[in-house]
Structure formats: structure tokens, C-alpha cells
N, C-alpha and C positions, 0 to 999 in steps of 0.2 A: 108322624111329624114329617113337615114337607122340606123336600132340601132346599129351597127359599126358607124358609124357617131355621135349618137349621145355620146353615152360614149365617141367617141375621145375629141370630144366639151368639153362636163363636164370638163373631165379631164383635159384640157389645159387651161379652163377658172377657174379653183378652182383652179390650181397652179399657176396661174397668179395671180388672188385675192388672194392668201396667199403671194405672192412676194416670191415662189420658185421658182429658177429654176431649167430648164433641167438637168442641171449637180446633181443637189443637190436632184432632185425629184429619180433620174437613182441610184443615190449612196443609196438612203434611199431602194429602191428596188431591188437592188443588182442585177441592168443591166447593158448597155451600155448607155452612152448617147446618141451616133449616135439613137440607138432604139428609145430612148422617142422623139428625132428628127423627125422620119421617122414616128413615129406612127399619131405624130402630122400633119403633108404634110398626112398623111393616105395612107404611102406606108408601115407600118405594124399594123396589125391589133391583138391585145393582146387576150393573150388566157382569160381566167375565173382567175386561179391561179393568172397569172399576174395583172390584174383588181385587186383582194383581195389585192395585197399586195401596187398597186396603191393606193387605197382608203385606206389603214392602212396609208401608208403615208403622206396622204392628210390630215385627222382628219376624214374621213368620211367613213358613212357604205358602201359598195359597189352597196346598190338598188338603191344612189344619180345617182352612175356614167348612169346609164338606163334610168334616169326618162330626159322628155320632158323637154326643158324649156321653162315655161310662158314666156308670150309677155313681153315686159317691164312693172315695174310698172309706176303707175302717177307720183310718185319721179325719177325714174331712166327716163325716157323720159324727166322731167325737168333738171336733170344734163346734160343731153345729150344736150339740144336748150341749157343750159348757159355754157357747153362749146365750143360750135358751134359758141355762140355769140365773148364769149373771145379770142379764136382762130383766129374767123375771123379781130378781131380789131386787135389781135399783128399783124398780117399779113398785114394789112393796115399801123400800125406802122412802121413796119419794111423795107415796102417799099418806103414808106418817107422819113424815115431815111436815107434808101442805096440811092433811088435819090439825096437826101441833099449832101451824099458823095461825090458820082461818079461829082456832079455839082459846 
């Protein structure tokens, strides 16, 4: 993984888990939002400046946005299988359901 890559990540995965978004991330940073758009797809690549004032936004120092991320932990791998599990039943429900309809 490239460190362009990886800050992109950070970055998109902290404003997701803080439930910002694009628009609102772009305004606190005094860009475009097409930018935080494209940065995100990784067809732009943010200078240093930009990064600083990303992470002023975020709540977070700027060395977050560089650092690797660990694998999951034991708890986040267990949310992951129960909600794979829940998922999978609505989905089962729901096709029940629509068959009951459509029949």
C-alpha cells in the first residue's frame, strides 16, 4: 500500500466514523467538494498543507492520517460476522416477504 493510499483511507474512513461529510469536511477546509470527491476515487492527491488542515478538521493530529492500519481487532471482526449474520437474515426475510407478494 502506497502512503498516498494510505492517508487517502485514514482520511475517508475518520470522516465517515465521525458521520462528516464531503461537503461538510471540504467547507471546514476551505476547498471544493468535487476535491474531497476525487481525492477519495484517488484522482487527487493532497499536498502536506492540505493533510494539516484535513486532520485540524477531523479532531486529529496529521501523523494519524500516515499511520498503517491494524488488522481488525477481535471485537471489530465480531461486529463484522454479526452483522454479516443480520444482514444475511433480512435478506432471507425480505425475499419471503417479496415472494408472499408477487404469489
Amino acid at each position: 500500500m502506497t502512503l498516498e493510499k494510505t492517508v487517502i483511507d485514514n482520511i475517508k474512513r475518520i470522516r465517515k466514523e465521525k458521520g462528516i461529510t464531503q461537503e461538510q469536511l471540504a467547507e471546514a477546509c476551505n476547498t471544493a467538494t468535487s476535491y474531497i470527491g476525487l481525492m477519495e476515487i484517488y484522482r487527487n492527491v493532497p499536498k502536506l498543507s492540505t493533510i494539516e488542515r484535513i486532520a485540524a478538521a477531523l479532531g486529529v493530529e496529521p501523523q494519524v492520517l500516515f499511520q498503517k492500519r491494524e488488522k481488525d481487532s477481535p471485537t471489530e471482526r465480531k461486529i463484522k460476522a454479526i452483522k454479516k449474520t443480520v444482514m444475511q437474515s433480512v435478506e432471507k426475510e425480505l425475499m419471503r416477504a417479496l415472494r408472499e407478494e408477487l404469489y
